[in-house]
Backbone as JSON Lines, residues from 0, in Angstrom:
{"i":0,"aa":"X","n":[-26.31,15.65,-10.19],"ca":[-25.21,16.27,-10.9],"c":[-24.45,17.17,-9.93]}
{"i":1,"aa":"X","n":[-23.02,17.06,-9.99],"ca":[-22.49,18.1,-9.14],"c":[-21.55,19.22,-10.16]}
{"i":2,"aa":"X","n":[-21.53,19.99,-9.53],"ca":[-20.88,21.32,-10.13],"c":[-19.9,21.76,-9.29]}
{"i":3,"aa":"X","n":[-18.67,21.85,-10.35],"ca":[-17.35,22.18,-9.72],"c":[-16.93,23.72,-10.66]}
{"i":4,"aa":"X","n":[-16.45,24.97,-10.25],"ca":[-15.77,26.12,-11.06],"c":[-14.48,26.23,-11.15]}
{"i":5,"aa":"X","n":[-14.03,25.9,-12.08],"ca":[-12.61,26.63,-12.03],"c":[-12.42,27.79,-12.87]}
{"i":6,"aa":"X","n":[-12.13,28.83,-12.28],"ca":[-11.91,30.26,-12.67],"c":[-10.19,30.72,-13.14]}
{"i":7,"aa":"X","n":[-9.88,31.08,-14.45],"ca":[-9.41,31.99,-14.73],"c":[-8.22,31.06,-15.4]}
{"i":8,"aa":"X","n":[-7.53,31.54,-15.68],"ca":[-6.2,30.98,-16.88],"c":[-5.98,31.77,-17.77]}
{"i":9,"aa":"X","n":[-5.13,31.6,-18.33],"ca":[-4.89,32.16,-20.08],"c":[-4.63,31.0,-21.31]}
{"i":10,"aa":"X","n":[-4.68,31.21,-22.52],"ca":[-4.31,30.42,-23.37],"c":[-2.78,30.69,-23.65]}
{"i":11,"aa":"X","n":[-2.08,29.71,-23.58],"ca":[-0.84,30.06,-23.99],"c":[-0.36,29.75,-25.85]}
{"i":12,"aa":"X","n":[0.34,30.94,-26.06],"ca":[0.93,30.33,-27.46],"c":[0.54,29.47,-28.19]}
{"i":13,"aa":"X","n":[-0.01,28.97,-29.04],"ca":[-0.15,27.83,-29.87],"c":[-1.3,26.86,-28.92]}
{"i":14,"aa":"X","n":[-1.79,27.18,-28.73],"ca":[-2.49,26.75,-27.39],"c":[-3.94,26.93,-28.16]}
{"i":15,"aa":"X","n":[-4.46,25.6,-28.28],"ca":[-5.77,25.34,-28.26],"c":[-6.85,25.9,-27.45]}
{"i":16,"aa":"X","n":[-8.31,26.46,-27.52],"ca":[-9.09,26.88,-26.22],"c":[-9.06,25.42,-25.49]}
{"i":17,"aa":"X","n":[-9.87,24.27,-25.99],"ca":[-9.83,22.73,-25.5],"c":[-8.38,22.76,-24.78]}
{"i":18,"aa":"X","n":[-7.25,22.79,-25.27],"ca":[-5.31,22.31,-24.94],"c":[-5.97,23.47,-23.4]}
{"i":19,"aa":"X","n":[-5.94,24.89,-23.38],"ca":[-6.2,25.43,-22.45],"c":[-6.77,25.14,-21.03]}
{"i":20,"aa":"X","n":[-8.1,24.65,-21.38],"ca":[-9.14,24.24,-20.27],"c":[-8.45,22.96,-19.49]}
{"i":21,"aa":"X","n":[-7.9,21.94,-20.46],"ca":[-7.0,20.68,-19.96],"c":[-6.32,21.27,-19.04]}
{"i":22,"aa":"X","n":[-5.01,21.99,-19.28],"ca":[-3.98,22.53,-18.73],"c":[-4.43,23.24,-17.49]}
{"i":23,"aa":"X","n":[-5.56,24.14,-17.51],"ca":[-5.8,25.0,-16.42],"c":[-6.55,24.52,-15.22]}
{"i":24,"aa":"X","n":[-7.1,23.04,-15.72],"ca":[-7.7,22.85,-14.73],"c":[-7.65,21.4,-13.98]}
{"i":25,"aa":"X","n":[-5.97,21.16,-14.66],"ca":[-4.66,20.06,-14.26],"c":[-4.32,21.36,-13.19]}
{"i":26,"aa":"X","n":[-3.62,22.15,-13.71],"ca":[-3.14,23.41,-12.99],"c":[-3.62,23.65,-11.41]}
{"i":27,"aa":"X","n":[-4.77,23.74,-11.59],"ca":[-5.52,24.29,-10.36],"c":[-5.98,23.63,-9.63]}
{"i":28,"aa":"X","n":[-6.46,22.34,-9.95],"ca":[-7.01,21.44,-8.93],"c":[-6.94,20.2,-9.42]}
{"i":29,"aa":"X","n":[-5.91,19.96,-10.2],"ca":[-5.02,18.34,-10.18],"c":[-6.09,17.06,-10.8]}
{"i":30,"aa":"X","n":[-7.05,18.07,-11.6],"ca":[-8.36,17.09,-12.39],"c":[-7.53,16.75,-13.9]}
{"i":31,"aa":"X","n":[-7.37,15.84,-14.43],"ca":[-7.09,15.43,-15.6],"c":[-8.59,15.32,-16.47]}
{"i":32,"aa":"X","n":[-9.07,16.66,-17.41],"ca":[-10.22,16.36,-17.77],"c":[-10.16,15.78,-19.34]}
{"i":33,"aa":"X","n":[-9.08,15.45,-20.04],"ca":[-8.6,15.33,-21.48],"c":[-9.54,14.33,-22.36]}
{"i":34,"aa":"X","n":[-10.64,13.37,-20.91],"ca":[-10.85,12.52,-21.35],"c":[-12.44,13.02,-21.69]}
{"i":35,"aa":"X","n":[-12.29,13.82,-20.73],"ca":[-14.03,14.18,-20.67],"c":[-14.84,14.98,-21.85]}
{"i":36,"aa":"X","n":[-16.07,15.31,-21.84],"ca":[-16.58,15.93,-22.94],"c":[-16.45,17.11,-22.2]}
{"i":37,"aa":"X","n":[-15.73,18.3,-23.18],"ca":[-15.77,19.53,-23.24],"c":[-16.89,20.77,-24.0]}
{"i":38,"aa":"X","n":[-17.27,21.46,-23.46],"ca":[-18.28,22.63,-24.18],"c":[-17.98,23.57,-24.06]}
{"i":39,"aa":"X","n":[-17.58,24.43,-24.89],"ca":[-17.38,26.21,-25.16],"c":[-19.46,26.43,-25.03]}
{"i":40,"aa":"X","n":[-19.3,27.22,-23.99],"ca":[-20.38,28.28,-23.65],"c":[-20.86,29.25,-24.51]}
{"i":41,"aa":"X","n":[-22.1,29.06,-25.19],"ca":[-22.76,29.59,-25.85],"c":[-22.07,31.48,-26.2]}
{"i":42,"aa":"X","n":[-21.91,31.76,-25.34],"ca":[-21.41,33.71,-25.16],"c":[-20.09,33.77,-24.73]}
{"i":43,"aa":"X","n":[-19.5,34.84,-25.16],"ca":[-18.66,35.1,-24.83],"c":[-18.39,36.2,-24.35]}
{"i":44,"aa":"X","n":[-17.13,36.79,-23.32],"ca":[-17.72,37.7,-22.37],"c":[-16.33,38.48,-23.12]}
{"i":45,"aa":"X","n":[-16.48,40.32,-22.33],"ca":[-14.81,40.95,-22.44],"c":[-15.01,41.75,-21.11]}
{"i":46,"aa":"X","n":[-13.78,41.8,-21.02],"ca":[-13.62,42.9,-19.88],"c":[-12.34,43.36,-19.85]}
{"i":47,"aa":"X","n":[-11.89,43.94,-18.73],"ca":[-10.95,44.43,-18.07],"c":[-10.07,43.85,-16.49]}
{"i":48,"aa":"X","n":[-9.17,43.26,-16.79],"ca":[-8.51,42.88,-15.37],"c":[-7.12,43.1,-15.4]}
{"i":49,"aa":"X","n":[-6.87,43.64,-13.42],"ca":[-5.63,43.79,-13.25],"c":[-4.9,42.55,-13.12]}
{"i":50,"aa":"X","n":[-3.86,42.39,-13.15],"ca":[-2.64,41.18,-13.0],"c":[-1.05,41.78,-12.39]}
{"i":51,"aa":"X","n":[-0.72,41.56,-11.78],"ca":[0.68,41.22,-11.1],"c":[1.63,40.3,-11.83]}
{"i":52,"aa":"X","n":[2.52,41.24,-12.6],"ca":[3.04,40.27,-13.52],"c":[4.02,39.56,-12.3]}
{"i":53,"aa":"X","n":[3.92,38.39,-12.19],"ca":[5.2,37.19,-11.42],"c":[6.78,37.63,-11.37]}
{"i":54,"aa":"X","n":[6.96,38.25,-12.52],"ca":[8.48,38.4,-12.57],"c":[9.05,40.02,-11.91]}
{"i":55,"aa":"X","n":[8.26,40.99,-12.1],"ca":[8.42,42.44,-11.8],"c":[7.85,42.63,-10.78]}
{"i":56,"aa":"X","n":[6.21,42.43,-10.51],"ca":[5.43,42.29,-9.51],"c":[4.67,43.88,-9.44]}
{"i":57,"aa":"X","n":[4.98,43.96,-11.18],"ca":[4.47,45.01,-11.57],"c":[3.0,45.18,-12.15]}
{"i":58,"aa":"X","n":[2.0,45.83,-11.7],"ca":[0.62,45.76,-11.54],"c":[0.34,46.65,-13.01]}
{"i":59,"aa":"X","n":[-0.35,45.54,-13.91],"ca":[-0.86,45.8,-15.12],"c":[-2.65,45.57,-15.48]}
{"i":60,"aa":"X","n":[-2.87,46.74,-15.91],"ca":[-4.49,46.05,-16.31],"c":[-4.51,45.71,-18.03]}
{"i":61,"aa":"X","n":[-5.14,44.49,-18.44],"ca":[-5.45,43.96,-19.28],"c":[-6.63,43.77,-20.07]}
{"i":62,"aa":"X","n":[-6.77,43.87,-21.13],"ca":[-8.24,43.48,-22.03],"c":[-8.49,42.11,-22.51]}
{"i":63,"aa":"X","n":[-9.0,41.22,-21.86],"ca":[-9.13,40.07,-21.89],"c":[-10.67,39.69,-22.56]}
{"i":64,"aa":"X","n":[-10.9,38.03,-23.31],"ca":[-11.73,37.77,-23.57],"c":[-12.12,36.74,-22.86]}
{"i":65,"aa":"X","n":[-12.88,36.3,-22.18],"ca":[-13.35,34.87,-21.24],"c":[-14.27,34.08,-22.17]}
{"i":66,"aa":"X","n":[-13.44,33.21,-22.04],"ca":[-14.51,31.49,-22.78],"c":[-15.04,31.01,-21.19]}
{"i":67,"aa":"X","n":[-16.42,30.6,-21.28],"ca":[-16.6,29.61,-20.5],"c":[-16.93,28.43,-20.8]}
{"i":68,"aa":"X","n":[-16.39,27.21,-19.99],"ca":[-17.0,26.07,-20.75],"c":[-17.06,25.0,-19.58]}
{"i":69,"aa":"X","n":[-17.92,24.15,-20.14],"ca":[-18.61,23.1,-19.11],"c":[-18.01,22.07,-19.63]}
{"i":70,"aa":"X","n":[-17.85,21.24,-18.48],"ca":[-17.14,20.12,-18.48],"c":[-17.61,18.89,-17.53]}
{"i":71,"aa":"X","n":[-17.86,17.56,-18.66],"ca":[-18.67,16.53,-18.53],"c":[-18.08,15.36,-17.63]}
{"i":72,"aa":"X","n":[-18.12,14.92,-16.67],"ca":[-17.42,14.07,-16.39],"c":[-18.17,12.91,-17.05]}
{"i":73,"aa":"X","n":[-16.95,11.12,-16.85],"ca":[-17.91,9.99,-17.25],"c":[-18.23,9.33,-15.81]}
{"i":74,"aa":"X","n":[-17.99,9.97,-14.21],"ca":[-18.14,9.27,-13.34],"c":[-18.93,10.22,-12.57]}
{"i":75,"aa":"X","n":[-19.08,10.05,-11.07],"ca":[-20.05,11.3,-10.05],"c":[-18.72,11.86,-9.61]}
{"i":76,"aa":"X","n":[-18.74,12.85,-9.22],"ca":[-17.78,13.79,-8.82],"c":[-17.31,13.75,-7.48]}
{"i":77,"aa":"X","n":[-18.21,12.79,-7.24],"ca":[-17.72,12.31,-5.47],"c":[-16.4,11.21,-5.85]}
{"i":78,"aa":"X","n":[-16.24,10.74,-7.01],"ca":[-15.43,9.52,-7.33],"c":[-13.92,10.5,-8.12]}
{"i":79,"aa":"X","n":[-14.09,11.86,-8.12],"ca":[-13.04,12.81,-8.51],"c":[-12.23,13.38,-7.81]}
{"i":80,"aa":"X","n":[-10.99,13.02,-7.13],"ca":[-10.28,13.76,-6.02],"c":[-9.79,15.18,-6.96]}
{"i":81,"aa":"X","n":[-10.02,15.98,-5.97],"ca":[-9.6,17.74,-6.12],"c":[-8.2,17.75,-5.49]}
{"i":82,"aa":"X","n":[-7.0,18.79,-5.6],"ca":[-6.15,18.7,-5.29],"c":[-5.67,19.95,-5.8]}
{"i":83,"aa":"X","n":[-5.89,20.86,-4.65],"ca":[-5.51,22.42,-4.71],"c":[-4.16,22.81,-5.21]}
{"i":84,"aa":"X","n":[-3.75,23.39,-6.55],"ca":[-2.51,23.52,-6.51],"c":[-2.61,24.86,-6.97]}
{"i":85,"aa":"X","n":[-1.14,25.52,-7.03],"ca":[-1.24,27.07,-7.81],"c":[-1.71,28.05,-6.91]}
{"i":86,"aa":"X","n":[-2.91,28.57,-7.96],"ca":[-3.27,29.79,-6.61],"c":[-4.74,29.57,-6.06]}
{"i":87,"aa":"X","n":[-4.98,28.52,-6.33],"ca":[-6.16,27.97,-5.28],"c":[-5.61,27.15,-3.95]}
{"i":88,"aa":"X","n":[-6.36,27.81,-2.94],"ca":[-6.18,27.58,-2.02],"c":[-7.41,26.29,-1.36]}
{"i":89,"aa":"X","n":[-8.49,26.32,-1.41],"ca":[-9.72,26.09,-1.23],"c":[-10.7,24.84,-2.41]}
{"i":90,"aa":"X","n":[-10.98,24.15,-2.76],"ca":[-11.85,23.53,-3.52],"c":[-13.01,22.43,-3.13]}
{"i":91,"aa":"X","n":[-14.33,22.57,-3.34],"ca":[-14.93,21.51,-3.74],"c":[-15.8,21.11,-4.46]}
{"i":92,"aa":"X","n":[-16.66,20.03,-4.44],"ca":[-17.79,19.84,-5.07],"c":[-19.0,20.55,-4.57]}
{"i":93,"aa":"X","n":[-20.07,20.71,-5.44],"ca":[-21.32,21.47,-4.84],"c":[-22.56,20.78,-5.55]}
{"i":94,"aa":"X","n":[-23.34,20.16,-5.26],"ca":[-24.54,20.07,-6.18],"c":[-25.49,21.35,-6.72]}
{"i":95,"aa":"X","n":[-25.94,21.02,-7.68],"ca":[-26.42,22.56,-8.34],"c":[-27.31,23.17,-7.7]}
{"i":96,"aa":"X","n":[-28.11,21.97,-6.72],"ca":[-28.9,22.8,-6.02],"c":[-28.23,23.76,-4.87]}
{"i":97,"aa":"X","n":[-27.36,23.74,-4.85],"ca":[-26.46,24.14,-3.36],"c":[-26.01,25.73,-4.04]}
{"i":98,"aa":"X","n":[-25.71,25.69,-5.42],"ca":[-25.13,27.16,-5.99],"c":[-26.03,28.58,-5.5]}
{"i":99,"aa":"X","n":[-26.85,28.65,-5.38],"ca":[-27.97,30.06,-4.59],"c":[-27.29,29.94,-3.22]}
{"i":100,"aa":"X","n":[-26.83,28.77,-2.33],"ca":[-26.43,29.52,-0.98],"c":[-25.09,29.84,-1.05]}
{"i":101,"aa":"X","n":[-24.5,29.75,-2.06],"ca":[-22.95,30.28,-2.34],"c":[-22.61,31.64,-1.98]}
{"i":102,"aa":"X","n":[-21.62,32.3,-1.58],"ca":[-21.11,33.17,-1.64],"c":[-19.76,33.36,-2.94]}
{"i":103,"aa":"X","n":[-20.53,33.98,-3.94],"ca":[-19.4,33.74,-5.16],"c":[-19.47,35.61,-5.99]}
{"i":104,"aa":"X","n":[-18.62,35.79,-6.28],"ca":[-18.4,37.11,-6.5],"c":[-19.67,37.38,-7.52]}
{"i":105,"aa":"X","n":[-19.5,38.51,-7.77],"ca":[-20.98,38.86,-8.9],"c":[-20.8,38.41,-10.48]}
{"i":106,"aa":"X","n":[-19.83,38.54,-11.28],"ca":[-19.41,37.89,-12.02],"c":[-19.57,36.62,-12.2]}
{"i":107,"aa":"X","n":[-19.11,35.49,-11.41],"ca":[-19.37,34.07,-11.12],"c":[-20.73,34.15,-11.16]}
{"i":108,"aa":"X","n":[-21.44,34.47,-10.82],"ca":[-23.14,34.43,-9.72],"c":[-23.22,34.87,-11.15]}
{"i":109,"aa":"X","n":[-23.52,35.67,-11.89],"ca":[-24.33,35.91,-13.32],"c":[-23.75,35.24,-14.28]}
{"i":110,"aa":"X","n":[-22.69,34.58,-14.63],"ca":[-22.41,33.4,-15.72],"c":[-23.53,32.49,-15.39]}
{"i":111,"aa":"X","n":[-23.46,31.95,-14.03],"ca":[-23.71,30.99,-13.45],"c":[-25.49,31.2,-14.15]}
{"i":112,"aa":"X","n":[-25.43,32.25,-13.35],"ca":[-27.28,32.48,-14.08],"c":[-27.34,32.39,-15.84]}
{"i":113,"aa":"X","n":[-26.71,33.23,-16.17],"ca":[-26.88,32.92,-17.73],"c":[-26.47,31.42,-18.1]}
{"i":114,"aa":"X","n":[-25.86,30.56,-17.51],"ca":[-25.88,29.07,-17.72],"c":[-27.24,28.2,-17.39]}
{"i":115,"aa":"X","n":[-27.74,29.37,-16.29],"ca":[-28.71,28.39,-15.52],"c":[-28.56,27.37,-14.4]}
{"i":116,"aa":"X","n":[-27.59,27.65,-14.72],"ca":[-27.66,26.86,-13.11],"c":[-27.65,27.59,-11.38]}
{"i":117,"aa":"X","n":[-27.64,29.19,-11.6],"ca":[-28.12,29.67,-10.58],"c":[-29.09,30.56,-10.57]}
């Protein structure tokens, strides 16, 4: 099994969580997952984050809620081209055993654990 993250988005307007995850992660790394099986993650998290609104470039902090959710492919992920767009710079595949030598912020690194897979 390989394991791919894509981090962060918003739901827009009228915007499904499922319509969301599609969109954000067309968005970011050019995966069409519409077809695949989707899972909302058992917990749900809240916090606090800053943002740079695009248009002012005016620095706002926000109260946000994070869904996480896993996403099934029907092929191996070696057969999935990635394609960095937006504000990823960087992407790839990882097998799950590979997630402990990661360098991934602390946040990432404890979902990851409460999923189990690190």
């Amino acid at each position: 099994m390989m394991y791919g993250l894509c981090q962060g988005g918003g739901i827009e307007d009228g915007e499904s969580k499922r319509e969301a995850v599609i969109r954000e992660v067309y968005e970011e790394v050019g995966i069409d997952v519409s077809a695949f099986d989707i899972k909302l993650a058992d917990d749900v998290s809240k916090g606090q984050s800053e943002k740079v609104l695009r248009d002012t470039r005016e620095k706002v902090v926000m109260d946000m809620t994070f869904y996480d959710f896993t996403v099934y492919a029907d092929r191996p992920a070696s057969e999935i081209p990635i394609r960095c767009e937006d504000d990823v710079v960087e992407a790839s595949w990882h097998s799950i055993s590979d997630l402990p030598k990661l360098s991934l912020s602390p946040p990432v690194s404890a979902r990851l654990r409460n999923l189990g897979y690190r």
